[in-house]
N, C-alpha and C positions, 0 to 999 in steps of 0.2 A: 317348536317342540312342546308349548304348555298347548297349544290348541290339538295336537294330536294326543297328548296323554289326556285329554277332556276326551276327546272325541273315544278315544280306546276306552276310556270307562265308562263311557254312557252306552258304548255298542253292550261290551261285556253284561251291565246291566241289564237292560235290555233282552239282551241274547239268555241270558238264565232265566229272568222271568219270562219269555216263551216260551222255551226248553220245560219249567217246570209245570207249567199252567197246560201244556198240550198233555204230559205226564198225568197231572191227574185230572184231567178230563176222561184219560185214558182207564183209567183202574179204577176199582171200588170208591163209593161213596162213601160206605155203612162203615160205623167204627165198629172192631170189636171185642172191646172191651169188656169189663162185667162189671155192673151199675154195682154202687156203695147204697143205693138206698131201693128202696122197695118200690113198685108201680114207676120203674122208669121207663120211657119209651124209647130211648132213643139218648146217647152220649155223644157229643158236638167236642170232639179232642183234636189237637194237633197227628200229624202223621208221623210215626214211629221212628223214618230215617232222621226229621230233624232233629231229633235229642241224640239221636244217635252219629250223627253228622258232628255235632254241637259238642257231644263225649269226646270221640274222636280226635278232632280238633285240641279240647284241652287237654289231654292225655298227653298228645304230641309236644306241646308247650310248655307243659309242668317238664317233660322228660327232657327238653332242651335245654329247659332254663335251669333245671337240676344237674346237665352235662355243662353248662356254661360256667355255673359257680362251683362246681368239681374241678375244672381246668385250674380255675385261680387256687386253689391248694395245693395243686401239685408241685411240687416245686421243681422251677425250670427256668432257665437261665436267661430268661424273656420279662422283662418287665412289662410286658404288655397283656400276660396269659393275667394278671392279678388284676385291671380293668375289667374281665368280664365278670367279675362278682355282684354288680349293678343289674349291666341287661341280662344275666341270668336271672336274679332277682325278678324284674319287672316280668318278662316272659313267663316266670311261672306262677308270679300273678294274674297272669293275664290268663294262662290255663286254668286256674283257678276258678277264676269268673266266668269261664268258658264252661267248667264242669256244674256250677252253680247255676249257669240257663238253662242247659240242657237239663239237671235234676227240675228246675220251674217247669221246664215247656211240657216235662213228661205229667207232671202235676197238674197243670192248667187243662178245665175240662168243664163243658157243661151238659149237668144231668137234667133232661127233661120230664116231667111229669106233667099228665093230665091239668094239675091250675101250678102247676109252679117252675121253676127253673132253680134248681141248686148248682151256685159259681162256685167253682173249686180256682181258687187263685192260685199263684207261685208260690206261695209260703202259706199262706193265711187259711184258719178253717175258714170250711165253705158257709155258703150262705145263702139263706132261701129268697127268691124274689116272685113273688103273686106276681101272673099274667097278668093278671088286670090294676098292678099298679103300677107297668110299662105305659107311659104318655106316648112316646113315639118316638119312633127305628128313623136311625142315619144312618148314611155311608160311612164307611172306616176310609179318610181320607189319608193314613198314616201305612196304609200297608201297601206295597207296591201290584197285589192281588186282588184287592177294595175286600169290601166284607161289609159288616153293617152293628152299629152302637146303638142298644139298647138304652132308651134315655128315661130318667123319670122324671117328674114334672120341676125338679132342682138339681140336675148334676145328671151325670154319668151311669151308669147302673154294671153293662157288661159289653164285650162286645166280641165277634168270633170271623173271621176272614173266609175268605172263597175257597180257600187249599186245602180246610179245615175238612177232616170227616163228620160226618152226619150232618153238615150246612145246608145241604139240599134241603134234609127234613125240619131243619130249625125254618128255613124259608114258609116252607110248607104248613107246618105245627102252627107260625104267625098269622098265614092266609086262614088256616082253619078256624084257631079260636082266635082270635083279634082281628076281624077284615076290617077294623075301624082302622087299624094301623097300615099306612102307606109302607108300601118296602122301596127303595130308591131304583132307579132302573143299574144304578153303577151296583147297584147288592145282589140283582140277582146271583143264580149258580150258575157258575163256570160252564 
């Protein structure tokens, strides 16, 4: 029984990450959004349904977990209805954190210019990173789509996945002005 519920989630896996990677092969690259700064070429953003997927999601959870801990006040002749004042609780905690990715993932974006790259992170203002004080691009070994981390010569810098709109052109943008920098063959675009 535990090797077929492996085996069932590793298909499921699997099976969506083809499902979505043939999807957008399939449709637009080009984001289109409207640049926050001036001489942008080109915005490197998450795709629209996942925050909207991600909403969704915790809406549904907040409203469950908000019908769960409503049950336990009602009063009713069941000792059992005032237990679910707990996993009401945690579930619309959990919507919570659901509505709080999805508000990140719609935020998370990179605007490219001529010599620079402004990172708009999940919370955090953006921040400007010079092309030329990028050392050298890895693969994103963390996403089930790969993608590729912009490194600097100590640490981490940014990084943007395959699903990503305008990834093609960040690919591209690197071959142009930095051919010093290797792109990994697992970073190509989709």
């Amino acid at each position: 029984m535990v090797m077929l519920s492996i085996v069932f989630s590793l298909a499921v896996l699997v099976g969506v990450t083809a499902f979505v990677s043939s999807r957008a092969r399939r449709t637009s690259s080009v984001s289109k959004r409207e640049a926050t700064r001036s001489e942008v070429l080109f915005i490197v953003c998450a795709r629209r349904w996942q925050s909207r997927l991600l909403r969704g999601v915790g809406i549904l959870f907040v409203v469950i977990g908000c019908l769960l801990a409503l049950v336990a006040f009602v009063p009713s002749g069941t000792s059992s209805a005032q237990g679910a004042v707990i996993p009401g609780a945690i579930i619309a905690i959990v919507g919570i954190f659901f509505l709080w990715l999805a508000r990140g993932l719609a935020h998370l974006r990179l605007e490219v210019t001529p010599n620079s790259i402004w990172v708009f992170g999940w919370t955090d203002q953006p921040r400007e990173i010079r092309v030329i004080d990028i050392s050298r691009l890895g693969e994103l070994a963390s996403s089930n789509y790969g993608g590729v981390v912009a490194q600097f010569e100590h640490g981490r810098s940014f990084n943007a996945n395959r699903l990503m709109l305008g990834y093609p052109q960040l690919i591209d943008y690197f071959q142009t002005h930095r051919p010093d920098l290797e792109v990994p063959e697992s970073s190509r675009p989709l």
